[in-house]
C-alpha positions, -999 to 999 in steps of 0.1 A, spaced: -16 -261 17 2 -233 2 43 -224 -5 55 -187 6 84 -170 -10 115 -157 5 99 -123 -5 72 -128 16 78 -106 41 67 -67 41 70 -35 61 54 -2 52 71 33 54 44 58 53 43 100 44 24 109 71 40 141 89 38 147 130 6 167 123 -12 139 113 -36 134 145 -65 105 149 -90 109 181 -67 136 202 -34 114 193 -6 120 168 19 93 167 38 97 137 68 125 151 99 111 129 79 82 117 73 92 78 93 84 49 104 120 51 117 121 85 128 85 100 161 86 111 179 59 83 205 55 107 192 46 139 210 12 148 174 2 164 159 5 130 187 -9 109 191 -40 130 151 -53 129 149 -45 92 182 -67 90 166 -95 108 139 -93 89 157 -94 53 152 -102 26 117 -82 29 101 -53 6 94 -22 18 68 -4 14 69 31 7 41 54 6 3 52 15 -25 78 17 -5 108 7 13 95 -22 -11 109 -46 -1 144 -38 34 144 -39 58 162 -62 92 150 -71 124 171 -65 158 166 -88 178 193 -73 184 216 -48 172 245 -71 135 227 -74 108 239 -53 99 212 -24 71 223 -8 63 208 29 32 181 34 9 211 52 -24 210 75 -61 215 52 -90 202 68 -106 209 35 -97 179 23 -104 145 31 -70 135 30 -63 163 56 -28 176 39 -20 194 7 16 198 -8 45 168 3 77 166 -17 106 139 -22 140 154 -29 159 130 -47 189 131 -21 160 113 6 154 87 -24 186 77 -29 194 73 10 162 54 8 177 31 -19 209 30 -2 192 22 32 177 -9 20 207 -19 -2 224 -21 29 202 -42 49 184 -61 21 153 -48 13 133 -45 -17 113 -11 -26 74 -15 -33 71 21 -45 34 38 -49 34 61 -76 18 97 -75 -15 87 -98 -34 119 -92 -6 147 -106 -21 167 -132 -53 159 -133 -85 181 -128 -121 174 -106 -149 175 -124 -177 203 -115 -197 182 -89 -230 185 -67 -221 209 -39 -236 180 -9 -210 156 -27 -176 146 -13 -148 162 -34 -136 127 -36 -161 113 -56 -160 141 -86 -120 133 -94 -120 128 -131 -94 140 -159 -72 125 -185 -38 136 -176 -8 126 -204 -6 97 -183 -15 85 -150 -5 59 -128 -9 36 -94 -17 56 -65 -30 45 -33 -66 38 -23 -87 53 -62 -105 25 -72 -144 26 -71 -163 34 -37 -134 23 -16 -113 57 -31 -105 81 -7 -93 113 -29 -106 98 -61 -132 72 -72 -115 61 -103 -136 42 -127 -126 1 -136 -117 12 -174 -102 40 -164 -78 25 -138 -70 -3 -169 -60 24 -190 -41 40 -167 -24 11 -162 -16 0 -193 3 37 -201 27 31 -169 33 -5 -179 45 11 -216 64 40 -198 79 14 -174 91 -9 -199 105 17 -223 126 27 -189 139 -8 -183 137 -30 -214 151 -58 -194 142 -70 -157 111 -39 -153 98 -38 -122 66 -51 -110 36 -34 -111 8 -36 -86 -24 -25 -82 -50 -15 -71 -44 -12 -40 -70 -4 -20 -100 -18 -1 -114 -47 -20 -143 -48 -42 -151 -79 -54 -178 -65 -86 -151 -35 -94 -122 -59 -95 -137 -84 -116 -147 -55 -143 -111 -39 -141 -95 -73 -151 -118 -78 -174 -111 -42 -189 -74 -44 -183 -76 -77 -206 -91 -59 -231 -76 -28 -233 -40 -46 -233 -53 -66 -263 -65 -30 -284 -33 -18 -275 -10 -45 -283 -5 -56 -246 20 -53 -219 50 -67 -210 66 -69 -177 76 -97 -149 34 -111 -151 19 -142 -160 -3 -144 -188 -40 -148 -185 -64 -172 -194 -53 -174 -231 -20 -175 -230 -14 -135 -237 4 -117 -210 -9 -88 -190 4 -57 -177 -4 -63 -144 21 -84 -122 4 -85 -87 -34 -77 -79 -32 -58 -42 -56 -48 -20 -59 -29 17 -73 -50 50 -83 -34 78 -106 -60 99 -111 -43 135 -121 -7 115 -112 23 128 -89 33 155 -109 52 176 -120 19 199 -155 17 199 -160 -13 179 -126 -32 192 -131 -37 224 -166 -49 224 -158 -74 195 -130 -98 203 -143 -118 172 -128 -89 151 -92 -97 165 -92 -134 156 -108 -159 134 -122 -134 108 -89 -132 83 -101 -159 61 -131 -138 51 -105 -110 44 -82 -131 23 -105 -152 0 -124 -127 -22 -98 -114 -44 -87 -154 -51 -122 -158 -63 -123 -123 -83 -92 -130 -102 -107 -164 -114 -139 -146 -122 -118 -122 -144 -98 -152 -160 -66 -139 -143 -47 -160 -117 -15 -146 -102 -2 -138 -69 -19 -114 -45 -7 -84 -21 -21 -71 10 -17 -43 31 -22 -55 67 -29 -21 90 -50 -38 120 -73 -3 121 -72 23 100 -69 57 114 -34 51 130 -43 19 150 -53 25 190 -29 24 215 -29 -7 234 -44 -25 210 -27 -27 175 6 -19 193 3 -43 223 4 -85 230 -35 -87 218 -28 -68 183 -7 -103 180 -43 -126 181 -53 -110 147 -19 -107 130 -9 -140 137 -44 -151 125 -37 -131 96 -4 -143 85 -16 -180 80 -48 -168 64 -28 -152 32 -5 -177 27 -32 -200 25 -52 -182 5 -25 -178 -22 -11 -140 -15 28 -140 -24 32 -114 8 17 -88 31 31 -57 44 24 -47 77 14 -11 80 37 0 93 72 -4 104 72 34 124 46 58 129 10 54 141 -1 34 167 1 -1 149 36 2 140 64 -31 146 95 -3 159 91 26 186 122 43 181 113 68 210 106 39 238 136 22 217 114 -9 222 98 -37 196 63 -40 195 52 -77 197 39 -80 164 75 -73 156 84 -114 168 53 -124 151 68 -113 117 104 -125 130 92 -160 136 75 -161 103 108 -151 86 124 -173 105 101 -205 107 77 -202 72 
């Protein structure tokens, strides 16, 4: 039916900071990318029995954060704003955490799935006062990149047109490649919820857009004729028993097993549509909001992810990474219980068996 990789297995590191609450609960003390203890044996010895896997670093917040070289640099702290739909403003990486990062999974063997700050410099548009901030994000920064959940309706802080994201696009594959003229890494996008009509346009405008500007180079296939495109991976979110606050869950068993196929298929299909064929990514989160407790952390979470994991290899995706390995109430490791949860063995015997 289908052949996995020896990459195939994911983990996701998030930003999040222990103020980030969902429905009276906030699960993610210690848990961020920020603030996980790189040393603790516990963790150390599941991502090493896991290996070789990629991990996943970043999600909602990464389109906020600043970068720190040095000590001197300003670093300012992710901070509380219920202004914004995000819920946080500020967040800064320090290069000395990036490098313990890189050392962290050279140790144990992991890759690093990096998401890229793509809303940095640019500027909202004036916008309708009964209209989500979200949806009047527009600029054209000197260049712009990734990010995490932009594209179209699905776009949390920014709904980031299909010719714009190809544009964008393009510019980081030429300022990746410039950086590392041989073995670049892989680029990924567009990582968010999919949408079957925006993806099929953004291929189609990334195929263009590569051709007016001479193309894109990178670790990708080519596309239909022949050329090769800047994109290496198309990526997208799944979420299938929706939000984390329980009323939905419960009452609809259906949503915990036997629905992934309907989550895995589309982008297959959208790819063709767009003459592009090449390996697909997925973040797997259960529920969005943070999980529940009891549910996307306990034996029944294991009815869907099991489900899920046989769904996207058969469906074509090179791998999925589970949202997340600490933090929130979905996540594989609770370093404060010093206990596994069960979807932990799910992804061991799929290391181990697939």
């Amino acid at each position: 039916v289908s052949r996995t990789r020896d990459t195939s297995t994911c983990v996701s590191l998030d930003w999040w900071p222990a103020e980030k609450c969902d429905y009276g609960s906030c699960p993610w003390t210690n848990s961020s990318l920020l603030t996980a203890d790189l040393s603790d044996p516990l963790l150390g010895s599941a991502i090493a029995a896991l290996a070789p896997l990629h991990l996943r670093v970043g999600g909602s917040l990464a389109d906020q954060v600043s970068f720190a070289l040095s000590r001197e640099d300003g670093c300012p702290p992710f901070a509380v704003d219920v202004t914004r739909r995000i819920g946080f403003t500020g967040g800064c990486l320090r290069l000395s955490r990036w490098l313990e990062v890189l050392s962290f999974c050279e140790r144990l063997g992991c890759g690093v799935l990096f998401s890229v700050n793509a809303l940095r410099g640019r500027t909202r548009d004036e916008c309708q006062p009964a209209a989500l901030p979200a949806v009047c994000s527009r600029a054209s920064p000197r260049f712009s990149v990734l990010g995490n959940e932009l594209a179209g309706d699905a776009g949390i802080e920014a709904h980031l047109s299909a010719a714009e994201y190809a544009r964008d696009l393009l510019s980081l594959r030429r300022e990746v490649d410039a950086l590392w003229p041989t073995k670049p890494p892989l680029l990924l996008a567009p990582d968010t919820a999919f949408d079957a009509e925006w993806a099929k346009l953004f291929l189609s405008q990334l195929r263009a857009a590569s051709k007016e500007g001479g193309g894109g180079g990178g670790g990708g296939g080519g596309d239909g004729d022949g050329g090769r495109l800047p994109l290496d991976i198309l990526s997208h979110h799944i979420y299938p028993l929706g939000a984390g606050d329980g009323r939905q869950m419960a009452a609809s068993p259906r949503r915990r097993a036997g629905g992934a196929s309907r989550d895995c298929s589309p982008p297959r299909a959208a790819a063709a549509g767009g003459s592009l064929a090449r390996p697909e990514e997925a973040r797997l989160g259960g529920a969005y909001n943070s999980g529940q407790r009891g549910v996307t952390d306990g034996f029944v979470s294991s009815f869907w992810f099991n489900d899920l994991l046989g769904a996207l290899a058969r469906h074509g995706h090179a791998f999925g990474c589970r949202q997340a390995i600490l933090g929130g109430h979905y996540a594989l490791l609770d370093l404060r219980r010093r206990q596994p949860a069960p979807d932990f063995y799910s992804l061991l015997l799929w290391r181990r068996l697939m």
